[in-house]
ROTORRO-877542 format. One record per atom (N, C-alpha, C, O): residue in three letters; atom name; x, y, z. Coordinates in steps of 0.02 Angstrom, whole numbers. Layout:
! residues N
     r    a       c1       c2       c3
   ALA   CA        X        Y        Z
...
***
This chain:
! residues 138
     r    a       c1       c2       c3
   UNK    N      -50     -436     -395
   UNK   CA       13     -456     -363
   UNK    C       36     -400     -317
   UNK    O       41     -342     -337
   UNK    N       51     -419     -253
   UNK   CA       68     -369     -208
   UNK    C      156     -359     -202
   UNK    O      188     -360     -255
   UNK    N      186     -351     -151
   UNK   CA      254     -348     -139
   UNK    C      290     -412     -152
   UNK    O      262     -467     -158
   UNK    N      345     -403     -154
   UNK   CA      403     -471     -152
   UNK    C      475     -433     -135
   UNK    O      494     -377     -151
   UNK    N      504     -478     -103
   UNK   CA      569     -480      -75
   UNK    C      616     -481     -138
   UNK    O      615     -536     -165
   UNK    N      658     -434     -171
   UNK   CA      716     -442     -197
   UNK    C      786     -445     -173
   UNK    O      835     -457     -209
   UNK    N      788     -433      -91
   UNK   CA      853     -449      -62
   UNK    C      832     -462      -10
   UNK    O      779     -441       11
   UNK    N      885     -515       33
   UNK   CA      879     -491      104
   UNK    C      948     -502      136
   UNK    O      993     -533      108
   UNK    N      951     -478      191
   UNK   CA     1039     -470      228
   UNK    C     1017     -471      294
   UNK    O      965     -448      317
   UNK    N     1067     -502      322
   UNK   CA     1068     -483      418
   UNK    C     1104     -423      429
   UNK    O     1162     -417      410
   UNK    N     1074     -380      458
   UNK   CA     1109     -341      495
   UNK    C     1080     -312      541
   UNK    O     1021     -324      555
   UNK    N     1120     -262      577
   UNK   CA     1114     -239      643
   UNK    C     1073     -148      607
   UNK    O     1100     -117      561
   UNK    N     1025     -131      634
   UNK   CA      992      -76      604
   UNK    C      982      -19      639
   UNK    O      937      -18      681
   UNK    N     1019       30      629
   UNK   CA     1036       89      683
   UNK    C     1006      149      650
   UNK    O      981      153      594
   UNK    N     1014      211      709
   UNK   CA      973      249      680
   UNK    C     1018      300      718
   UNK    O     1044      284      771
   UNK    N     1030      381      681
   UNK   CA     1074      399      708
   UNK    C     1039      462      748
   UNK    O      993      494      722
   UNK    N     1063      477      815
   UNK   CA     1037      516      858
   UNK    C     1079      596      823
   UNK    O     1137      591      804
   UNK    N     1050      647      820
   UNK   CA     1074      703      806
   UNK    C     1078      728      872
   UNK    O     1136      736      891
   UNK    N     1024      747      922
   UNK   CA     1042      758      973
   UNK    C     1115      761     1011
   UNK    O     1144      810     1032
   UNK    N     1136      680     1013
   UNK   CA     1185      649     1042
   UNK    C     1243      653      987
   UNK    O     1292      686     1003
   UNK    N     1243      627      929
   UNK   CA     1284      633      887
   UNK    C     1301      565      900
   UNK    O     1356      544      920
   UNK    N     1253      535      890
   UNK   CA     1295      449      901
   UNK    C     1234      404      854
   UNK    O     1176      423      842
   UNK    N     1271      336      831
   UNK   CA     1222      297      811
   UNK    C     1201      270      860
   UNK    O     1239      262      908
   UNK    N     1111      243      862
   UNK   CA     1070      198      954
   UNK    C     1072      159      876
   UNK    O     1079      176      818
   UNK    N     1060       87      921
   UNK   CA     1017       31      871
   UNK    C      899       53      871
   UNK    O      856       77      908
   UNK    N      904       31      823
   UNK   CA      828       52      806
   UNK    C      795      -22      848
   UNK    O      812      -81      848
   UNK    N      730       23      889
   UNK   CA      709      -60      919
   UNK    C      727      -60      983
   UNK    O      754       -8     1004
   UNK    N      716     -119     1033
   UNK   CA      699      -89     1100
   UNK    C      792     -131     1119
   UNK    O      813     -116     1175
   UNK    N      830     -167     1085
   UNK   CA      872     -186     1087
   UNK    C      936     -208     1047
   UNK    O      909     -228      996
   UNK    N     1002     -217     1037
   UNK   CA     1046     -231      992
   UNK    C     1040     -278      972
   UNK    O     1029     -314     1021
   UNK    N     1041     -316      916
   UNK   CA     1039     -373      887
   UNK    C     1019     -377      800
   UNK    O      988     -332      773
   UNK    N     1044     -443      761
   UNK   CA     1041     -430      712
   UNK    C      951     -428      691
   UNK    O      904     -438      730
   UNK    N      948     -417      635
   UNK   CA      889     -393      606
   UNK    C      891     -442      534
   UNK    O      942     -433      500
   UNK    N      855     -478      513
   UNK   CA      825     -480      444
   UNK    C      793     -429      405
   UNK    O      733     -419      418
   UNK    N      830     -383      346
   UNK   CA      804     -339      313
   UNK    C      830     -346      232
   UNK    O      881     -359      200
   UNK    N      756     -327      221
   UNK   CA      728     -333      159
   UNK    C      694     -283      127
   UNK    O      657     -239      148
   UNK    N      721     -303       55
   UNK   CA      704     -209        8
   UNK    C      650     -268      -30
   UNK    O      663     -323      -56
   UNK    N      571     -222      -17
   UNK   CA      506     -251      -67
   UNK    C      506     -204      -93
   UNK    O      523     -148      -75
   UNK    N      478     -233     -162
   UNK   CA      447     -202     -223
   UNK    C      384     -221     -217
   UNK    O      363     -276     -200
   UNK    N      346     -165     -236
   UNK   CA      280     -170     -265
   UNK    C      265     -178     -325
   UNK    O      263     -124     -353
   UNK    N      251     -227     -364
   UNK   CA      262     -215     -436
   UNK    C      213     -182     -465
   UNK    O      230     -149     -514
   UNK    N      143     -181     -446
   UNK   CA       94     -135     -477
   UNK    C       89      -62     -464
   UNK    O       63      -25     -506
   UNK    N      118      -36     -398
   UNK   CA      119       38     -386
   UNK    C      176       43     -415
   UNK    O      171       94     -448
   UNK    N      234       17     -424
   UNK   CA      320        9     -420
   UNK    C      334       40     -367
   UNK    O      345       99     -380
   UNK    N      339       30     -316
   UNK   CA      352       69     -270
   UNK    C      417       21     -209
   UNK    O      376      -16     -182
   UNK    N      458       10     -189
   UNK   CA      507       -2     -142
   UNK    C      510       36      -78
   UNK    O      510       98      -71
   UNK    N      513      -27      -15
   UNK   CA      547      -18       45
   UNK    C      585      -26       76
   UNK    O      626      -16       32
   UNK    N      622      -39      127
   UNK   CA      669      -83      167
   UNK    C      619      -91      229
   UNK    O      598      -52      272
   UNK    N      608     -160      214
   UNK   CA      586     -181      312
   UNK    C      626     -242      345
   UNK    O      645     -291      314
   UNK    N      634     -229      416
   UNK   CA      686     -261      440
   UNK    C      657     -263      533
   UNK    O      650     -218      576
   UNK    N      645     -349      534
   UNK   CA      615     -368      570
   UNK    C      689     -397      625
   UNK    O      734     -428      596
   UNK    N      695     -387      689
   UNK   CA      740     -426      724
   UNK    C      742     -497      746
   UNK    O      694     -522      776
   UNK    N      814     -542      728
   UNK   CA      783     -598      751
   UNK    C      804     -604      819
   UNK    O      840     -566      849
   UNK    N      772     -664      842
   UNK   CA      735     -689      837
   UNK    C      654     -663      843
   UNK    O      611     -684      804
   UNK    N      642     -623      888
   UNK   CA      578     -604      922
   UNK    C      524     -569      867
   UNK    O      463     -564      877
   UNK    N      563     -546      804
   UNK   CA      526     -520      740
   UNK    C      509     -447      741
   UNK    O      488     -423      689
   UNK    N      516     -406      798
   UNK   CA      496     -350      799
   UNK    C      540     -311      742
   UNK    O      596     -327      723
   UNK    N      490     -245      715
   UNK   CA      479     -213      628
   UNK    C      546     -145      682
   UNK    O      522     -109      725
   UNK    N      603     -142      670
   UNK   CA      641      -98      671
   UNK    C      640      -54      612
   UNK    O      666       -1      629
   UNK    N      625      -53      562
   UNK   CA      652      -31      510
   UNK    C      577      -35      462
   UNK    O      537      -82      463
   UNK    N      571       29      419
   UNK   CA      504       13      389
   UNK    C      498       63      350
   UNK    O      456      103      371
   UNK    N      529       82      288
   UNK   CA      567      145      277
   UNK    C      538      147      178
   UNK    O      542       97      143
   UNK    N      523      187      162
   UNK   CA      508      200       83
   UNK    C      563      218       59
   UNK    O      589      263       91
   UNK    N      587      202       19
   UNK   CA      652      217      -57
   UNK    C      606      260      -91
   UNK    O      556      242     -122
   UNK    N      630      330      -80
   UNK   CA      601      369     -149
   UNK    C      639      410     -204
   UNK    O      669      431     -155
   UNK    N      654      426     -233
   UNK   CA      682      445     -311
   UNK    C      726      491     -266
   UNK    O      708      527     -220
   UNK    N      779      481     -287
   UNK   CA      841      530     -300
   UNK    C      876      496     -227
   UNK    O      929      524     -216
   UNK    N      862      446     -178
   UNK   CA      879      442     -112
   UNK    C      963      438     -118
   UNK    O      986      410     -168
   UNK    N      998      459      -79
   UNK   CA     1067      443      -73
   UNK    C     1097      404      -33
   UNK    O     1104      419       26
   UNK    N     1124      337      -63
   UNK   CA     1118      303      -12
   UNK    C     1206      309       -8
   UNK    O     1235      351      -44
   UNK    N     1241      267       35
   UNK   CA     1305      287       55
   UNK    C     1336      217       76
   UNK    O     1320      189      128
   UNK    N     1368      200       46
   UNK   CA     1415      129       83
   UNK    C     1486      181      106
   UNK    O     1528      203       67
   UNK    N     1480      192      189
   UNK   CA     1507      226      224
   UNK    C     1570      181      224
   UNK    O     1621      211      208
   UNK    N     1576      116      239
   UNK   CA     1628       57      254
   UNK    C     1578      -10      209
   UNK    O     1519       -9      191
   UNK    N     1631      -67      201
   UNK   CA     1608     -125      167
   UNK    C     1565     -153      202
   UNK    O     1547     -211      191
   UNK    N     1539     -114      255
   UNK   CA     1490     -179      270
   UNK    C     1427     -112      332
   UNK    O     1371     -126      352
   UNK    N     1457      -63      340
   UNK   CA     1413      -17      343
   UNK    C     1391       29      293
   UNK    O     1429       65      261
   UNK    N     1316       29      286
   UNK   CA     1285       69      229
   UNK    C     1240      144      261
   UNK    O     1248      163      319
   UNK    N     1213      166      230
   UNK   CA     1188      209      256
   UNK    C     1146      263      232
   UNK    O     1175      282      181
   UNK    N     1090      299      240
   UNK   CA     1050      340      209
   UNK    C      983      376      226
   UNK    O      937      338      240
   UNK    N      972      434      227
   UNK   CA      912      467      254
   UNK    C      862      490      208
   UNK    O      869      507      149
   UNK    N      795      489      258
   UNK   CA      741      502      234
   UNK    C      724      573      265
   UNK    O      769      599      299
   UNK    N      659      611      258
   UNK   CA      644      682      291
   UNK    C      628      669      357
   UNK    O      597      713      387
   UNK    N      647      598      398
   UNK   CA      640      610      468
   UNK    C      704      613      490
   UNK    O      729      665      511
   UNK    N      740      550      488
   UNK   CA      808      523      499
   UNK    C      874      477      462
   UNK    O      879      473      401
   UNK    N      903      457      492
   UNK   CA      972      442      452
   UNK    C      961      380      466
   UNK    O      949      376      527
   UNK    N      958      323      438
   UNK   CA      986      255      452
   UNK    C     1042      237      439
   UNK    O     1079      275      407
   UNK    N     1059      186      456
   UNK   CA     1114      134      475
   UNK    C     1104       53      453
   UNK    O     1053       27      475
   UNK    N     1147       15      414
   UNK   CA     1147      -56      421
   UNK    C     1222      -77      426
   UNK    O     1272      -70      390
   UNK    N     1208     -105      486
   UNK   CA     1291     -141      494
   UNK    C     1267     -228      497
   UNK    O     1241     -265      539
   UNK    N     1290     -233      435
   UNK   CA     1300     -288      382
   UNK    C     1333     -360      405
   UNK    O     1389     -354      430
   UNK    N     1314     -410      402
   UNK   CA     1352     -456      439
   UNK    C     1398     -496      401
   UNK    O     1431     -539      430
   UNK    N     1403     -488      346
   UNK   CA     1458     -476      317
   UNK    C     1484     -440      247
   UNK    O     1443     -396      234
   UNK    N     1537     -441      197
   UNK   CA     1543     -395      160
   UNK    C     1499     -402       84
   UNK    O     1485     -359       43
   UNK    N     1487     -467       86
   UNK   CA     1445     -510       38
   UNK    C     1363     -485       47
   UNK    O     1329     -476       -3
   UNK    N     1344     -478       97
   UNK   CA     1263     -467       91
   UNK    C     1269     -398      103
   UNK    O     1215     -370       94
   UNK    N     1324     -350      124
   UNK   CA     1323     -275      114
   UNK    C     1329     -280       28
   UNK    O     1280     -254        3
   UNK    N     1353     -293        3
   UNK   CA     1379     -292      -76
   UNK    C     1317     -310     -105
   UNK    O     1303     -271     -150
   UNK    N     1260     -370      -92
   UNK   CA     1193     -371     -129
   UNK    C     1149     -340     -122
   UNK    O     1108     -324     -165
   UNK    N     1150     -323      -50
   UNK   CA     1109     -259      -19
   UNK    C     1108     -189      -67
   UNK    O     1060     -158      -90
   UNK    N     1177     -175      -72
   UNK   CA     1177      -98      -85
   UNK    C     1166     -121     -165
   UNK    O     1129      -80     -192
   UNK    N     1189     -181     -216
   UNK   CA     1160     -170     -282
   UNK    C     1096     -193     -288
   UNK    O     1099     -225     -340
   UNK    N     1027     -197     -263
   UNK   CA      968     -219     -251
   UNK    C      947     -146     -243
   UNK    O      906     -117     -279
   UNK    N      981     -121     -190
   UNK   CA      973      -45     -177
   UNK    C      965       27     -228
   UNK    O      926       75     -227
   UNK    N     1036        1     -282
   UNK   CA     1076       74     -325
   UNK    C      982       38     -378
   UNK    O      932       72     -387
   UNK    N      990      -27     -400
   UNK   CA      937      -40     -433
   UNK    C      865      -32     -430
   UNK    O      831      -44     -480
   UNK    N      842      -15     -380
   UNK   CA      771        5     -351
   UNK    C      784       87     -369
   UNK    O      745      123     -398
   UNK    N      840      103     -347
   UNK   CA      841      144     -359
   UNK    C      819      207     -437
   UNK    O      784      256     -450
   UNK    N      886      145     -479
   UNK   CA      898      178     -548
   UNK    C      792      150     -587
   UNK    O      760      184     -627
   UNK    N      775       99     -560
   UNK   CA      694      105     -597
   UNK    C      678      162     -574
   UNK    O      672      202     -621
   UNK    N      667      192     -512
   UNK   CA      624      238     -488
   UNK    C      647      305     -520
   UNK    O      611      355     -519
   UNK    N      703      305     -547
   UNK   CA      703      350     -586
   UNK    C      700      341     -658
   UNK    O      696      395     -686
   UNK    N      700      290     -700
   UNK   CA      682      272     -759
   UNK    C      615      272     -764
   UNK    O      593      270     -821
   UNK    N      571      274     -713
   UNK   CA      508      277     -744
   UNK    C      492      351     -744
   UNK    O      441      365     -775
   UNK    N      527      410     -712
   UNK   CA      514      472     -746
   UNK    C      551      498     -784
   UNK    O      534      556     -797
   UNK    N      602      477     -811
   UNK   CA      636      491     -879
   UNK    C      602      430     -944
   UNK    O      630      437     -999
   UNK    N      572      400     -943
   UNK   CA      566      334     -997
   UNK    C      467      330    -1008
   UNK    O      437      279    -1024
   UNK    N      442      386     -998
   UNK   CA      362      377     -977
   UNK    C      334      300    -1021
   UNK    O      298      256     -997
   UNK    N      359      304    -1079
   UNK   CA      347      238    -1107
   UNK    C      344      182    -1073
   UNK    O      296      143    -1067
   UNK    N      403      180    -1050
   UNK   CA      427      114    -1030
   UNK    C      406       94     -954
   UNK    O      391      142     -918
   UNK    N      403       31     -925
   UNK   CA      370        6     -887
   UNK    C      424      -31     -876
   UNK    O      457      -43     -927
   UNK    N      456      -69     -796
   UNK   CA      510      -73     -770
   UNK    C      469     -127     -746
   UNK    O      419     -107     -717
   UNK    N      476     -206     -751
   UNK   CA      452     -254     -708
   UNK    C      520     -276     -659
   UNK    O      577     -276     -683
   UNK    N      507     -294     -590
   UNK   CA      552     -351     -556
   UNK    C      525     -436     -591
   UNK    O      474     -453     -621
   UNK    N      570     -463     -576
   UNK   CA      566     -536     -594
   UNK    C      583     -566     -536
   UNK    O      637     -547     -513
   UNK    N      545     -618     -496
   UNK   CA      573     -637     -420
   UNK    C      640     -692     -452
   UNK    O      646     -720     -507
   UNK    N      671     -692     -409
   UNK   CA      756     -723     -403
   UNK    C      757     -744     -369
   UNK    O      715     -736     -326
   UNK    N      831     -804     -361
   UNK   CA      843     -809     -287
   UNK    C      879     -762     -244
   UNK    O      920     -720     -262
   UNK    N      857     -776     -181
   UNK   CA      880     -742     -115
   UNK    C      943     -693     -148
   UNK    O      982     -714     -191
   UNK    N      943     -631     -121
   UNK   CA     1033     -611     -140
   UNK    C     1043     -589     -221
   UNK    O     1091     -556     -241
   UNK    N      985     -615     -265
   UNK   CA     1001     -587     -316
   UNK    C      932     -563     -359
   UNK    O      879     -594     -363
   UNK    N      946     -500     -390
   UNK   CA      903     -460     -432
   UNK    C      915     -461     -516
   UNK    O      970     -459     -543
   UNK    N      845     -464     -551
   UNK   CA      862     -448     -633
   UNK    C      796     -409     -658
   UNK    O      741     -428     -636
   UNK    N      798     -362     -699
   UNK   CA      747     -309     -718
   UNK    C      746     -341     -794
   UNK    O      789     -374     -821
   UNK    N      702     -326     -811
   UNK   CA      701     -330     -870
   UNK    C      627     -280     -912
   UNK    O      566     -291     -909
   UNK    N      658     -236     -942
   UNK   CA      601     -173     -989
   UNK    C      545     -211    -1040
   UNK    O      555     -248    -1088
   UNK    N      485     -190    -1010
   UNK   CA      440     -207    -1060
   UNK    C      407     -138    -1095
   UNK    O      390      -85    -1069
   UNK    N      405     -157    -1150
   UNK   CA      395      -98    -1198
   UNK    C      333      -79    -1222
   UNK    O      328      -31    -1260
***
């Protein structure tokens, strides 16, 4: 079994210029984005990828790794960096920022339960759209 979708949200996916000190949108243009946090269930491993619609181009293509900090800056802007850069999701509304970021804190809290819990083994269970449930197998 390879990846699966445990959330997905529209939003607009930015990336913040240090240079400039400004957020650009990620991608050759502004517009919303379909993005989605996969799980791998056999590596356990999580991403966010986030394709623009309509035309589909991959703005966003980013690994969740242990300890990441992520930031709900405003209700519907989120936010968080990796060792290259800072992203941005501005959320299209306050409802899919709110499933987003708990899909998020939860990818999260496994990736660190599996190095505090060596026992234990953390499955996803696919859901519908918008919603996540874990459940520990022992």
């Amino acid at each position: 079994m390879g990846e699966h979708s445990i959330v997905s949200a529209r939003a607009v996916v930015m990336i913040y210029d240090d240079s400039n000190k400004r957020w650009v949108p990620s991608g050759s243009s502004v517009g919303l984005a379909k993005v989605h946090i996969y799980h791998h269930s056999v590596n356990n491993t999580f991403r966010v990828v986030g394709r623009k619609l309509p035309d589909h181009e991959v703005v966003i293509n980013c690994t969740i790794l242990k300890g990441l900090k992520y930031n709900k800056a405003t209700s519907t802007f989120h936010q968080w960096r990796d060792n290259r850069q800072v992203y941005g999701l501005n959320f299209g509304s306050k409802d899919e920022a709110e499933n987003f970021a708990q899909a998020m804190l939860m990818a999260l809290e496994t990736l660190s339960n599996v190095h505090r819990f060596p026992g234990t083994i953390n499955q996803q269970t696919s859901c519908p759209e918008g919603s996540f449930q874990i459940m520990r197998l022992s």
